[in-house]
C-alpha positions as CSV (number, residue, x, y, z in Angstrom):
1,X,-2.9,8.6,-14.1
2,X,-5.8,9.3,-11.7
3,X,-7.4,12.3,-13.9
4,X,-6.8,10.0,-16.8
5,X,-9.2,7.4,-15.3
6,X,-11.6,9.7,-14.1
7,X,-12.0,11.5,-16.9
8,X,-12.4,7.8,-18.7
9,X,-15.4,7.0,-15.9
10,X,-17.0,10.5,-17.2
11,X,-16.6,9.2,-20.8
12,X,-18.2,6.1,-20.5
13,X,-20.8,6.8,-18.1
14,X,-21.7,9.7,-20.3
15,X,-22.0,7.2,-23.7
16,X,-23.4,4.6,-21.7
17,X,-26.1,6.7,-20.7
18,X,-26.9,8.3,-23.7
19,X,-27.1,5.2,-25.5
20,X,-30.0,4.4,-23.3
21,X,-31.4,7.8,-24.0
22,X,-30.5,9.4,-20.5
23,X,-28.3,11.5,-19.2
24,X,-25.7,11.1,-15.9
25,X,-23.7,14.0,-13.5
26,X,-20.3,11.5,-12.4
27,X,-18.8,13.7,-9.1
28,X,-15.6,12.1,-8.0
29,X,-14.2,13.1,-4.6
30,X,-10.4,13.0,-4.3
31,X,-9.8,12.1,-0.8
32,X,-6.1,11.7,-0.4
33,X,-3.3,12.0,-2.3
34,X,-0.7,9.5,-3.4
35,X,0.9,7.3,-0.9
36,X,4.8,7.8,-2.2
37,X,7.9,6.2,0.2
38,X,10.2,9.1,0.7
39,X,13.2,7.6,-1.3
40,X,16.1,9.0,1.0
41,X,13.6,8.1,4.4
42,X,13.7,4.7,3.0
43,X,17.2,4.2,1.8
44,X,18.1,5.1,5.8
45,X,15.8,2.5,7.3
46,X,16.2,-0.5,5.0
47,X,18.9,-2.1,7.3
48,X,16.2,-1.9,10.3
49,X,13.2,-3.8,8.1
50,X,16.4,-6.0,7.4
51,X,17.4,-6.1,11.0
52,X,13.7,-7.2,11.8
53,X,13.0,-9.5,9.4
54,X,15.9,-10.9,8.1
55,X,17.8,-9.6,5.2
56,X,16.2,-12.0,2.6
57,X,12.9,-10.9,3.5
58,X,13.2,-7.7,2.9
59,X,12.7,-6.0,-0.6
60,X,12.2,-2.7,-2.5
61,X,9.7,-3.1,-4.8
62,X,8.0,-0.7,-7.7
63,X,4.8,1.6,-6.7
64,X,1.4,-0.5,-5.8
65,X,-1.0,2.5,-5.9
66,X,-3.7,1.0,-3.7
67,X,-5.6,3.5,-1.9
68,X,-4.4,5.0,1.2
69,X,-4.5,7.9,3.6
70,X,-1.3,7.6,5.3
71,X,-0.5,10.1,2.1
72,X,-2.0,13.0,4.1
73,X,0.7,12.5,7.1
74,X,3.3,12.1,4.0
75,X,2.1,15.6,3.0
76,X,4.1,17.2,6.4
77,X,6.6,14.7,7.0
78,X,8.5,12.3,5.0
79,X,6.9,8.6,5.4
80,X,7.8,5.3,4.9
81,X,5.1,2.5,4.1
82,X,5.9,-0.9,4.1
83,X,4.2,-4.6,4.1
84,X,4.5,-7.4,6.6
85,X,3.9,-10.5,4.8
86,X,1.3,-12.5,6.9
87,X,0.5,-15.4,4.1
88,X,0.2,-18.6,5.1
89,X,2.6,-20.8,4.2
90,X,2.0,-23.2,1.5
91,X,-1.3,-21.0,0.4
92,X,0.7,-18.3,-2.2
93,X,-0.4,-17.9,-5.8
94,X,2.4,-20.4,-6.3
95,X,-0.2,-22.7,-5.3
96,X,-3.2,-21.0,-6.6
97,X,-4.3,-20.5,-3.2
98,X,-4.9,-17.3,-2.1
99,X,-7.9,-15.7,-1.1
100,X,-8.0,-11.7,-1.6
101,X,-8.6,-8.7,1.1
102,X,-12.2,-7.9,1.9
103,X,-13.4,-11.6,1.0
104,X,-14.7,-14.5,3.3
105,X,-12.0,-16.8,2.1
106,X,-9.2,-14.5,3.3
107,X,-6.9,-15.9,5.9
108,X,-3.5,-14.7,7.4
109,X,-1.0,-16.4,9.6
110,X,-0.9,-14.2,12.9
111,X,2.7,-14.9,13.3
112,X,3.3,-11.9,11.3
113,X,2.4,-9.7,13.6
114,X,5.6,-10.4,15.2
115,X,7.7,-9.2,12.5
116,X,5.3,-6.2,11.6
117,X,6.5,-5.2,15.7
118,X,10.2,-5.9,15.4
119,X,10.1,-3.8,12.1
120,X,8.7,-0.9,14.4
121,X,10.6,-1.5,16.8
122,X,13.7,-1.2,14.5
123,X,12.5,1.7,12.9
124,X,11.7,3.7,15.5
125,X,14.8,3.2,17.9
126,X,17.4,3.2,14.5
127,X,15.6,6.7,13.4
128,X,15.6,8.5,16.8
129,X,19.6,7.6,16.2
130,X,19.9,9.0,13.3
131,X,18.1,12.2,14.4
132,X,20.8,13.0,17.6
């Protein structure tokens, strides 16, 4: 998927510049690799998230290929990425509230940081079990 749209940015830079009568060099720098959840690392620690944040909070969900170098550490040891929810309440896109990353409207609820600890805390103390 990623040489697919980078060879697409080539294309169309390329056309749009030579409909303007120029021409354009497009250099993309890969810098890390895919950020993938080892599936039998995760299988193991879902009863700690679920053990810090309460079963009905936790959840599997499909790939979200946001960029993000905690790929390179995957590239020597299995990893595990996971998301601590830290939306206010009543501000979801149920409500048509919610302000992205990286914008001035963006606000999160600090509690979560709370959870985002007890999940380490899980994870860390349930793995160095499993690894006696």
């Amino acid at each position: 998927m990623q040489a697919k749209i980078h060879e697409q940015i080539r294309l169309k830079s390329t056309k749009i510049a030579e409909s303007m009568g120029a021409t354009v060099d497009v250099d993309i720098k890969t810098l890390a690799p895919l950020t993938y959840n080892d599936p039998t690392l995760t299988e193991m620690m879902i009863p700690s998230l679920e053990k810090a944040a309460g079963k009905e909070n936790v959840m599997v969900i499909k790939a979200i290929t946001g960029a993000e170098d905690f790929s390179v550490f995957q590239q020597n040891v299995p990893g595990l990425y996971f998301f601590v929810g830290g939306q206010p309440t009543g501000q979801g896109l149920d409500m048509g509230i919610l302000a992205g990353h990286h914008t001035p409207d963006f606000y999160i609820d600090e509690g979560g940081m709370i959870t985002g600890l007890k999940a380490m805390l899980e994870l860390t103390l349930d793995y160095m079990q499993l690894k006696k």
